[in-house]
PyMOL commands that place a pseudoatom at each C-alpha (Angstrom):
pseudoatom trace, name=CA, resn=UNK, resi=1, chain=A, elem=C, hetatm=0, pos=[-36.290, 2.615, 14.831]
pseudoatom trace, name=CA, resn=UNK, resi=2, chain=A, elem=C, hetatm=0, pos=[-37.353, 2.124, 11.116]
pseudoatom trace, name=CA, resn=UNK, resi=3, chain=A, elem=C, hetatm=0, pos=[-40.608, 1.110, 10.022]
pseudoatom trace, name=CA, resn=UNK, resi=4, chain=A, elem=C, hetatm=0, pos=[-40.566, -1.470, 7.437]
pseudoatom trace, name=CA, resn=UNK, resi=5, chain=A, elem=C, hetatm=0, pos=[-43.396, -2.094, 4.729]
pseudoatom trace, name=CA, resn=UNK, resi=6, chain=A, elem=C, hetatm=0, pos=[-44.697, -5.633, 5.002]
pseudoatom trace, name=CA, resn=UNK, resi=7, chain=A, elem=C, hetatm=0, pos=[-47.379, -6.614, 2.591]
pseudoatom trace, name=CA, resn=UNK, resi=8, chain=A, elem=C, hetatm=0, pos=[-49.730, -10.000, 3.363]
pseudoatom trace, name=CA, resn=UNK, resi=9, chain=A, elem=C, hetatm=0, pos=[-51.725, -11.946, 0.901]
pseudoatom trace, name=CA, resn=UNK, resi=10, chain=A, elem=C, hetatm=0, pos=[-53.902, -13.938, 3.256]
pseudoatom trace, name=CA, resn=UNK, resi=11, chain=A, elem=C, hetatm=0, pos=[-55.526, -17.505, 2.031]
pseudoatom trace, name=CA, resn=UNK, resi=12, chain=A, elem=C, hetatm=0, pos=[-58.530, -17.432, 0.009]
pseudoatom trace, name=CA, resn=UNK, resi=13, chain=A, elem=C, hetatm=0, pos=[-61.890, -17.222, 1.690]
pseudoatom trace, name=CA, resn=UNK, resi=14, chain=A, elem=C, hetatm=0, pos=[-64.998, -19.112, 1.312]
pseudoatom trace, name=CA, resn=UNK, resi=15, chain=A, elem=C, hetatm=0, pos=[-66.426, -16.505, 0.097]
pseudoatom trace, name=CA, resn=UNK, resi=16, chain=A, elem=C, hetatm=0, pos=[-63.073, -16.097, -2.566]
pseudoatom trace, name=CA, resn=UNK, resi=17, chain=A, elem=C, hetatm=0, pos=[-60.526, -13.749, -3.504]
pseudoatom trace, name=CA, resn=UNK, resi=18, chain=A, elem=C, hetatm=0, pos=[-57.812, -13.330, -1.099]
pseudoatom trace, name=CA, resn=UNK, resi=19, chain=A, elem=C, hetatm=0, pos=[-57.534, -10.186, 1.212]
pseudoatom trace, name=CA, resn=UNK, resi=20, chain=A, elem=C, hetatm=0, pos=[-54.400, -7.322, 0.907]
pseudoatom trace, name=CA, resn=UNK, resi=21, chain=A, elem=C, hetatm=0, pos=[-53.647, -6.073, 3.637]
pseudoatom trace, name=CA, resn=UNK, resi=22, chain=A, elem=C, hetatm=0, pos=[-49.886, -3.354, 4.360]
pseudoatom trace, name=CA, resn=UNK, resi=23, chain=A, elem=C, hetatm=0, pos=[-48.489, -2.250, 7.451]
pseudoatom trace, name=CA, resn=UNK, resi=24, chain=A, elem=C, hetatm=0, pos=[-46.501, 0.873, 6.495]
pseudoatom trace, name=CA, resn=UNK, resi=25, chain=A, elem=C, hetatm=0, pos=[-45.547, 3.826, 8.723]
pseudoatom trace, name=CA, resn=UNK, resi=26, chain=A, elem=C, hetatm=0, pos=[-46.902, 1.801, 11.713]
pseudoatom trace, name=CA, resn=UNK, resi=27, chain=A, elem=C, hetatm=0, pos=[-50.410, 2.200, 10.219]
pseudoatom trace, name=CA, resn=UNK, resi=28, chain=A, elem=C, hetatm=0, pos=[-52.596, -1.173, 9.344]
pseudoatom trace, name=CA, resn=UNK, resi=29, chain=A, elem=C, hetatm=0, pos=[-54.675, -1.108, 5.853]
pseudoatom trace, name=CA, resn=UNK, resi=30, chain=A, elem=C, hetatm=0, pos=[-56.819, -3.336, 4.071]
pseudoatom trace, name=CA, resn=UNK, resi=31, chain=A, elem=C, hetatm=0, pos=[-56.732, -2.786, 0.687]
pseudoatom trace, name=CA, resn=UNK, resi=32, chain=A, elem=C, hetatm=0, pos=[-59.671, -4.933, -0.434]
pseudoatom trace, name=CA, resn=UNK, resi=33, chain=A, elem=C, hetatm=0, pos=[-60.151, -8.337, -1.708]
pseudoatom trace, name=CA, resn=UNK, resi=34, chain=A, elem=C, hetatm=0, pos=[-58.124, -9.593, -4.937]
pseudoatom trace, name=CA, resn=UNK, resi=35, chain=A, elem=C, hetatm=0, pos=[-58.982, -12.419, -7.136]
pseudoatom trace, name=CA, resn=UNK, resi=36, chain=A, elem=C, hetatm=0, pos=[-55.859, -12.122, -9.145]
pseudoatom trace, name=CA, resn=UNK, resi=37, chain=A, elem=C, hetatm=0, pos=[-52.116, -10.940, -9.235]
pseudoatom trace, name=CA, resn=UNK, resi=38, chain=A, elem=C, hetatm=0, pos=[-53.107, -7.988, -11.031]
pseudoatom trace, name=CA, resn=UNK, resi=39, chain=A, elem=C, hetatm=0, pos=[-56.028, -7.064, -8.466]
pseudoatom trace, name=CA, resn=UNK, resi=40, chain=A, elem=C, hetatm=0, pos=[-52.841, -6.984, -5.898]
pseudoatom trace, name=CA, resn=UNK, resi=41, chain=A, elem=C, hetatm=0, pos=[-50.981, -5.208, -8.536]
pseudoatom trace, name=CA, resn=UNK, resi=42, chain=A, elem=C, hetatm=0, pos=[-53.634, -2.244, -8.833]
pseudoatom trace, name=CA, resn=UNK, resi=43, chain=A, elem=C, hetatm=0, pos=[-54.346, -2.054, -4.887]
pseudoatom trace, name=CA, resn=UNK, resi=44, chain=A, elem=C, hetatm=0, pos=[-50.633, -1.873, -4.311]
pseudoatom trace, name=CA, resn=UNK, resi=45, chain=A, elem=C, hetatm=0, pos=[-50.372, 1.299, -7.154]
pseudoatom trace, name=CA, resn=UNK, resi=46, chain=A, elem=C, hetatm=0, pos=[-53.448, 2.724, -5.332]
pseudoatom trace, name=CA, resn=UNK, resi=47, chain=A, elem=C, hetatm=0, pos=[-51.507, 2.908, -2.196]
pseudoatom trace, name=CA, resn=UNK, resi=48, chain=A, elem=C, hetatm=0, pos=[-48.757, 4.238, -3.622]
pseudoatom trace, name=CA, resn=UNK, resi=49, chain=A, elem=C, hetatm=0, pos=[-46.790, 1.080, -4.026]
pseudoatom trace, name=CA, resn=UNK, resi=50, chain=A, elem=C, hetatm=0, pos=[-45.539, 0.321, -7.479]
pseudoatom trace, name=CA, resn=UNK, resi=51, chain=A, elem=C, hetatm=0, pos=[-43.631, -2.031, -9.216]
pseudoatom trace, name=CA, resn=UNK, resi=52, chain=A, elem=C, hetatm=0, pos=[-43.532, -4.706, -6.204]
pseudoatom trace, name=CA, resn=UNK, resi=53, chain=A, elem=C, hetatm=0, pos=[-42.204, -7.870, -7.347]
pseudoatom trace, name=CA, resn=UNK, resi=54, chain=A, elem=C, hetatm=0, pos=[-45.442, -10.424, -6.681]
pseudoatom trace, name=CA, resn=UNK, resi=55, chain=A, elem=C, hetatm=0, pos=[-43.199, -13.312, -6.729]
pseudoatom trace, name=CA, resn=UNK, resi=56, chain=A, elem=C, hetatm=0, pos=[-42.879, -15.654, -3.577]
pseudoatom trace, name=CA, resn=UNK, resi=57, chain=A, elem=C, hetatm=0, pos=[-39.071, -13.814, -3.921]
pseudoatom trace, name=CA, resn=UNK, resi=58, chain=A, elem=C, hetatm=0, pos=[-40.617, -10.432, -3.285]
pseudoatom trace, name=CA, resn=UNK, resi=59, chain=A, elem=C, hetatm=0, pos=[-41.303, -8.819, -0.610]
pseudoatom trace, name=CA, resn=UNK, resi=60, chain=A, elem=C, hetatm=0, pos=[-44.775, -10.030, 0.148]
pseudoatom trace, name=CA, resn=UNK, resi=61, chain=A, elem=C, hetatm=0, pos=[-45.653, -12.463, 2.883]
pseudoatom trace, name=CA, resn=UNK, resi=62, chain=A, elem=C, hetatm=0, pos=[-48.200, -15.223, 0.801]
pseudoatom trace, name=CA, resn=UNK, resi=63, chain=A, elem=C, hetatm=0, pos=[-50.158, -16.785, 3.237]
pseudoatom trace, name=CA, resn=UNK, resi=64, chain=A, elem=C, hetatm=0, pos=[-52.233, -20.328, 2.013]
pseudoatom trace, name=CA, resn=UNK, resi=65, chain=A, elem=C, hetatm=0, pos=[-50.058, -20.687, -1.094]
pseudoatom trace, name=CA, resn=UNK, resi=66, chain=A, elem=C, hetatm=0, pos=[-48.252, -18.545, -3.614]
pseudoatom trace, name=CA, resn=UNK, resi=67, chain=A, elem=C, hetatm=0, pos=[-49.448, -16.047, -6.585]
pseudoatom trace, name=CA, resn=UNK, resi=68, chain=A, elem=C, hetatm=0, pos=[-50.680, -18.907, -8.229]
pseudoatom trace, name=CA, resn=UNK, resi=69, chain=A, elem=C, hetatm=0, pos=[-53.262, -20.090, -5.951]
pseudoatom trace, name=CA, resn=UNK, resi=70, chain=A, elem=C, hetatm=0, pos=[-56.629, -18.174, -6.092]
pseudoatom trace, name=CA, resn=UNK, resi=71, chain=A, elem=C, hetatm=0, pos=[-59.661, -20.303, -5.662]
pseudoatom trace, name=CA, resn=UNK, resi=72, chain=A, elem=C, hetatm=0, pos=[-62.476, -19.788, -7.358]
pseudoatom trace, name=CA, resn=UNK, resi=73, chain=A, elem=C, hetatm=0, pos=[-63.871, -15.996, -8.392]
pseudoatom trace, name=CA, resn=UNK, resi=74, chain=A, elem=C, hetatm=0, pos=[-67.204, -15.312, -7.242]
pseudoatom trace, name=CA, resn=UNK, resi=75, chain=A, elem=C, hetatm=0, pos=[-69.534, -12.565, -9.048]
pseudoatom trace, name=CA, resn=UNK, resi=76, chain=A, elem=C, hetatm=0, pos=[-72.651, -12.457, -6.930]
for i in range(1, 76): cmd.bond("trace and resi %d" % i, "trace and resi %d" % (i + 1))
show_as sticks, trace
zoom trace
């Protein structure tokens, strides 16, 4: 059986940002909290996941709206 990688953006909390979360190798991780694409981009490289296409055309699941929708950024 092969193990896909499926990568979720989840809709923004109250709090903001949107959480990252990867199921790879039948292992769960959250990656952290991203305020913009390029938050996504850098968790994804951390994980050892480059060059994923962040469009709703890639391979990530966007939950509450597309790359485009963030909320507002919180810095408390």
């Amino acid at each position: 059986m092969t193990d896909q990688t499926e990568i979720v953006i989840h809709p923004v909390s109250p709090q903001g940002g949107r959480k990252v979360t990867v199921h790879a190798l039948g292992v769960d991780a959250d990656l952290g909290r991203a305020f913009t694409p390029e938050d996504v981009s850098e968790f994804l490289r951390r994980a050892g996941l480059e060059d994923v296409d962040l469009s709703e055309d890639g391979p990530i699941r966007w939950e509450g709206g597309g790359p485009e929708v963030w909320g507002e950024r919180h810095t408390a």
